[in-house]
N, C-alpha and C positions, 0 to 999 in steps of 0.2 A: 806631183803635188796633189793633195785632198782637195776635194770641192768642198766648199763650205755647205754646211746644214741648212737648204730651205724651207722654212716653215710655211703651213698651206696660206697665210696674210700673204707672202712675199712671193710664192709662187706665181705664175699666171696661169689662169685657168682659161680651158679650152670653149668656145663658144656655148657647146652642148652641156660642158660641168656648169655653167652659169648659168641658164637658161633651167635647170633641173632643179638647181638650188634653189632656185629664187619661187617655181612652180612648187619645192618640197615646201619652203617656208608659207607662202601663201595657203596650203595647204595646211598646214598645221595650225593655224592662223584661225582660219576658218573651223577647222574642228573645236578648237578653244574656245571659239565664241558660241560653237553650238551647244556643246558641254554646260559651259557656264548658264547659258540660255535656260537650256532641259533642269539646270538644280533648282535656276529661281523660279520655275513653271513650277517643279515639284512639291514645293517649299509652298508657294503661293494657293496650290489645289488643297496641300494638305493642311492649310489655314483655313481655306473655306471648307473644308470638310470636315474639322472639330468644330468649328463654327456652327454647323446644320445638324452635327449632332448634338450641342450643346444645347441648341433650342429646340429639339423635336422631345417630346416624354418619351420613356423608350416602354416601348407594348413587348409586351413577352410571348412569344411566339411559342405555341403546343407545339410538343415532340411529335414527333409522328412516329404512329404506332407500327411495331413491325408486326409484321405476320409471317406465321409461321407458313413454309411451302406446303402446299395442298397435297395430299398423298395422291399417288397417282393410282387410277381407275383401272379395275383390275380388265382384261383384256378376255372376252368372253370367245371359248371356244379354242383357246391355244393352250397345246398341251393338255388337253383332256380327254382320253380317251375309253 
């Protein structure tokens, strides 16, 4: 005769599957709160920071000039003979 289909609700689980699961969930748990945490942290600095640029005049900053590399100094006494 077939044994009937247990599904993992109906199943019983072994000390160590229950102890895992419950450690995997709490764990995820935790990640989600920290997640969610780090967006409204991000959301809230990037509010204060149009914020401070909205009220500061903006100064325009000079380019900075490049220069050109310096030719290099001829080396007195090589190769001359």
């Amino acid at each position: 005769m077939a044994q009937p289909f247990k599904t993992p609700s109906t199943e019983k689980r072994s000390s160590s599957e229950a102890k895992w699961s419950s450690t995997n969930n709490e764990a995820r748990t935790i990640m989600e709160k920290e997640a969610v945490a780090r967006e409204r942290k991000t959301e809230r600095l990037k509010a204060q920071r149009l914020a401070m640029e909205a009220e500061t005049p903006e100064v325009e900053v000079a380019k900075a000039t490049v220069r050109k590399p310096r030719a290099k100094a001829a080396k007195k006494g090589v190769g001359s003979r």
